[in-house]
C-alpha positions in Angstrom: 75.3 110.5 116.7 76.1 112.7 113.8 78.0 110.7 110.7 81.5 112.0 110.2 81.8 114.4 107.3 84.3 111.9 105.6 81.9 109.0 105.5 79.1 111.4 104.6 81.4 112.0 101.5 82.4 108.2 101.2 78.2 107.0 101.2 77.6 109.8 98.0 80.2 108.2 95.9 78.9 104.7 96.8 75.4 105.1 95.9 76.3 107.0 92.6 78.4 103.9 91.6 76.0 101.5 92.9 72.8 103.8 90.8 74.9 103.7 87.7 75.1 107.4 87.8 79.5 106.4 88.1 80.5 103.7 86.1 83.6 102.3 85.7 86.2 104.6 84.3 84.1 107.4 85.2 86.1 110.6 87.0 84.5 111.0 91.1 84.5 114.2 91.7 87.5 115.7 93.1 88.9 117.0 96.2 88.2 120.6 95.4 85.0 119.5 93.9 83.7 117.8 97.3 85.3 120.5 99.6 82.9 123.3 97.5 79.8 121.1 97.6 79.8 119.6 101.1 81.6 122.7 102.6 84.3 119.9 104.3 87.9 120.4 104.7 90.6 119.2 102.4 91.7 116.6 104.2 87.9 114.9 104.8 88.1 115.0 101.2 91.1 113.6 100.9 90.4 110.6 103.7 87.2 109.7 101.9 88.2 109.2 98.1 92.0 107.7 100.0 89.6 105.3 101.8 87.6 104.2 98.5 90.5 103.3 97.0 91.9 101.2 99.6 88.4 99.8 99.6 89.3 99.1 95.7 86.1 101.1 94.3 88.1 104.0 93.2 91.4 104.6 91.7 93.9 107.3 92.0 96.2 108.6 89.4 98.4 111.6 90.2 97.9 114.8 87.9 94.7 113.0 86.3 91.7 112.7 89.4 90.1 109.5 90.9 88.4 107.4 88.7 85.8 104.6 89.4 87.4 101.2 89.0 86.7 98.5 86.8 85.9 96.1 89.4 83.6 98.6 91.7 80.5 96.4 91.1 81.8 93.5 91.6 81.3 92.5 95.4 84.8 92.5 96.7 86.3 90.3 99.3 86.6 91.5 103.2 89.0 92.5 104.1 91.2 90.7 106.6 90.6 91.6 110.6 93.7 93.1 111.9 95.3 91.4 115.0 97.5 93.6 116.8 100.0 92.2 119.3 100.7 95.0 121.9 104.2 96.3 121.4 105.2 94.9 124.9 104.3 91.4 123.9 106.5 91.6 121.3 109.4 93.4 122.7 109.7 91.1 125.7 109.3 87.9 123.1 112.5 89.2 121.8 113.9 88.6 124.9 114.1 92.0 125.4 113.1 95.0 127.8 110.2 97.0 127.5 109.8 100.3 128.5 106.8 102.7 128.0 106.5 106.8 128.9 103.9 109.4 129.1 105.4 112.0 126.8 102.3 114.2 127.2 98.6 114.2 128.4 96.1 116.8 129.0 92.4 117.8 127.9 91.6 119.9 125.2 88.6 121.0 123.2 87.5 119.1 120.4 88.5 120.9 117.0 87.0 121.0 113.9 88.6 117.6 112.4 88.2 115.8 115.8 84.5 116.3 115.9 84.4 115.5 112.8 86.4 112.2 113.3 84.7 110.9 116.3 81.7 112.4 114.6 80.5 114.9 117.3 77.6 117.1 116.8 79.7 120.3 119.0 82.7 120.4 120.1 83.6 118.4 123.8 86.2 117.9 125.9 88.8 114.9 124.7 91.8 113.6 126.3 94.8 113.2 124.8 97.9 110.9 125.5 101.0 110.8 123.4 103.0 107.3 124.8 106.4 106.3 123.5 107.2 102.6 123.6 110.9 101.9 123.8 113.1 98.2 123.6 116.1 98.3 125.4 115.8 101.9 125.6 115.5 102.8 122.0 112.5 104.5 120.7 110.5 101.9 118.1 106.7 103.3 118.4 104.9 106.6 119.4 101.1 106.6 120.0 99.0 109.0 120.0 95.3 108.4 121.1 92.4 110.8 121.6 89.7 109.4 123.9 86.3 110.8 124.7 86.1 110.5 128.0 82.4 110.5 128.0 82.2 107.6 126.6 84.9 106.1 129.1 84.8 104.8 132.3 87.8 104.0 135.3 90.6 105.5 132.9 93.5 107.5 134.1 95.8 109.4 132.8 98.3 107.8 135.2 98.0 104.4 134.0 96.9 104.1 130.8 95.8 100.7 129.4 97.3 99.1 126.8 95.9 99.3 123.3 94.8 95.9 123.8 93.0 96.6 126.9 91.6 99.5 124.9 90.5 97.6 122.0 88.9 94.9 123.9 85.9 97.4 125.2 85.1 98.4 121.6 82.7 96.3 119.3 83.7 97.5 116.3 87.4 98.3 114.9 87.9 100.5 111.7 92.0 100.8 110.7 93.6 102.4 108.1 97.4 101.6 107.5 99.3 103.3 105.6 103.3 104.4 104.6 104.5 107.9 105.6 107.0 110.3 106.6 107.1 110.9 110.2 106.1 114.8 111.2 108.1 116.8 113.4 106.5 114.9 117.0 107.5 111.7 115.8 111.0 112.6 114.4 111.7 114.1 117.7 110.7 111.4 120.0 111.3 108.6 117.9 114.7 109.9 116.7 114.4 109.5 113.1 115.0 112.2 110.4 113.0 113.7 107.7 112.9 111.1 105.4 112.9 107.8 107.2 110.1 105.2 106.2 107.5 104.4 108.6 104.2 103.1 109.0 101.3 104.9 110.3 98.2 102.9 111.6 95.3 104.5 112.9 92.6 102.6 114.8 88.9 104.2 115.5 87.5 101.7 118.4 83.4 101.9 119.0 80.9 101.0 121.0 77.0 100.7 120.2 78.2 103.1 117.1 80.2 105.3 118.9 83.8 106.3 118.6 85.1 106.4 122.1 88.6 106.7 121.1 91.2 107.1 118.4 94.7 105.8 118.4 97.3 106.2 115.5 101.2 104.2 115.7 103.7 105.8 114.0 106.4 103.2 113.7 109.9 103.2 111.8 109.9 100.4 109.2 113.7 99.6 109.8 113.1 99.2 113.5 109.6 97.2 113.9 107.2 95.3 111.6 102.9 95.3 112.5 101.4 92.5 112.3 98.2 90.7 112.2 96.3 87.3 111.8 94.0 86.7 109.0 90.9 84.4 109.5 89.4 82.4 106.7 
């Protein structure tokens, strides 16, 4: 399986801190930069050195570039696993109903980004699903999650599983969480306007090193919080 551009970009910067040829304080080359020397798109770019500095090894200052933080060398802590409770779990613990929608699902070839995200040597068919989860009728989260159906075996497009049926066949979870503005989809279904808060999580699942599907939550921060269980 080919690597995804973006961790391509993400294992460069590493081993130049690590050689010494970065140390701390040093400016990482920049988005432009890595777009003109590993012909990627902006936004792989932009995932790699916005992953690096959640990792803590770079840091970001607007108008100025990424820079290589103080504390890159030193080993730095894991990060918590994220537990997710499935959105029906936690609407009925309220008490409440729980509803859930196909608002669209159909095949399509793999793009550019997508193979580059599920890390694809050509493009293939994927399937996508956009759900909307609803308590007592009102929107409070809209999923959208890509699956290679290669990879996947007994799933329907009729009866989806939930996310935590989903996540229980992969070995390995990667998630990136982070704040955002919701685009025009999720303003539409979820109701919310330009400007509203929300958190976006996305969740690659794999199995034996291979991403068999990709799942992002858009959720409005006034109606719903994530959450998850840190182990020691």
């Amino acid at each position: 399986m080919a690597e995804p551009h973006y961790a391509r970009l993400k294992t460069h910067i590493r081993d130049r801190i690590a050689e010494g040829a970065l140390k701390p304080g040093d400016r990482v080359p920049s988005e432009h930069e890595l777009v003109a020397l590993f012909s990627v798109s902006r936004m792989t770019a932009n995932r790699a050195l916005k992953e690096l500095a959640a990792e803590g090894l770079v840091v970001r200052r607007s108008g100025s570039g990424s820079f290589v933080a103080e504390a890159a060398l030193s080993p730095a802590p894991p990060a918590p696993p994220i537990d997710l409770i499935d959105m029906e779990a936690v609407v009925r613990g309220h008490g409440h109903r729980y509803s859930r929608r196909i608002e669209h699902s159909r095949s399509l070839m793999a793009s550019p980004v997508l193979m580059d995200a599920f890390g694809l040597g050509a493009s293939q068919p994927l399937n996508h699903l956009v759900l909307l989860h609803e308590e007592q009728g009102q929107p409070v989260q809209l999923e959208s999650r890509y699956l290679n159906p290669a990879l996947l075996t007994g799933q329907t497009a009729a009866e989806p599983p939930s996310l935590r049926q989903l996540s229980d066949g992969a070995d390995a979870v990667e998630n990136t969480l982070e704040a955002c503005h919701p685009d025009d989809l999720a303003r539409r279904l979820l109701r919310v306007g330009p400007h509203e808060p929300c958190l976006r999580l996305e969740r690659r699942l794999l199995r034996g090193g291979e991403v068999f599907a990709i799942v992002t939550l858009t959720t409005p921060a006034a109606r719903h919080a994530l959450f998850w269980r840190s182990k020691k």
